[in-house]
N, C-alpha and C positions, 0 to 999 in steps of 0.2 A: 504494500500500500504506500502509495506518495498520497503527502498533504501542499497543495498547492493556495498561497497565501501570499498579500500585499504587504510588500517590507518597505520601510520609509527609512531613509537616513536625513541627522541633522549633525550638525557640530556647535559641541556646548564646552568652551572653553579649549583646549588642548585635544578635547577628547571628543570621537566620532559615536554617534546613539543608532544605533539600527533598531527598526519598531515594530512590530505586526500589528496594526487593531484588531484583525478577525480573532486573532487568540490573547490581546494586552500581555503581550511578552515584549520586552525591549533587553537588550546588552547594549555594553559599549565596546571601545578598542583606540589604541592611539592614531589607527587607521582605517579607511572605510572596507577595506578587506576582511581587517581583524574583525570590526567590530560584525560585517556581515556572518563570517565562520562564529563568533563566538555564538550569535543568535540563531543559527544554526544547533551548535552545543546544548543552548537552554532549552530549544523548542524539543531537539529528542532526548534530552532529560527529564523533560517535564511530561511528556509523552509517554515513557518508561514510567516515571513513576506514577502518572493516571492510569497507566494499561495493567498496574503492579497491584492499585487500589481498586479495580473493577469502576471504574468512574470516567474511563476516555471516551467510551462511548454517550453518555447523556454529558460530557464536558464537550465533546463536539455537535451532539444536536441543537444544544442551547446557543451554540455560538454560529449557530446557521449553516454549518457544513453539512452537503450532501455528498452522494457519488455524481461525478461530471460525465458518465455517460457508461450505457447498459455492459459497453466490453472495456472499460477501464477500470484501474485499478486507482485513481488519483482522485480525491476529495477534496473539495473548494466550494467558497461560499459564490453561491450565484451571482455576482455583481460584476462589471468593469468599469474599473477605473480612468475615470474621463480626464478631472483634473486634478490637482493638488498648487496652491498657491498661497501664500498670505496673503492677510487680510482683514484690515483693521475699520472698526467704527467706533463712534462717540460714545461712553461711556460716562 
């Protein structure tokens, strides 16, 4: 099984943030490499330990993943990503 998911990268000081929203998993790294492998790391740790807890299964239906088609084997939240931009108003 592949899990297929939108990762964001930002840089906060020194140091690069890789992010998922479908699963609110983030790492960092001194570089946007590292930090993408690190969050790599977290997602199939965290996946190991959900699949260890009987819990990866209703942790992935709550967060919207399906199967992405009848002969595949990769799960992802039905959505594509159009834009991503800041974006400020008056508060």
């Amino acid at each position: 099984m592949k899990i297929q998911f939108t990762e964001e990268f930002w840089k906060e000081g020194n140091m690069y943030v890789s992010y998922s929203p479908e699963l609110d998993i983030a790492a960092c790294g001194e570089t946007v490499k590292l930090a993408k492998h690190n969050l790599g790391e977290v997602i199939g740790i965290t996946i190991e330990e959900m699949r260890g807890l009987g819990t990866l299964e209703s942790y992935l239906r709550e967060a919207g993943f399906e199967n992405l088609g009848a002969e595949s084997d990769v799960i992802g939240v039905n959505k594509e990503l159009i834009s991503f931009e800041p974006r400020e108003i008056p508060v």
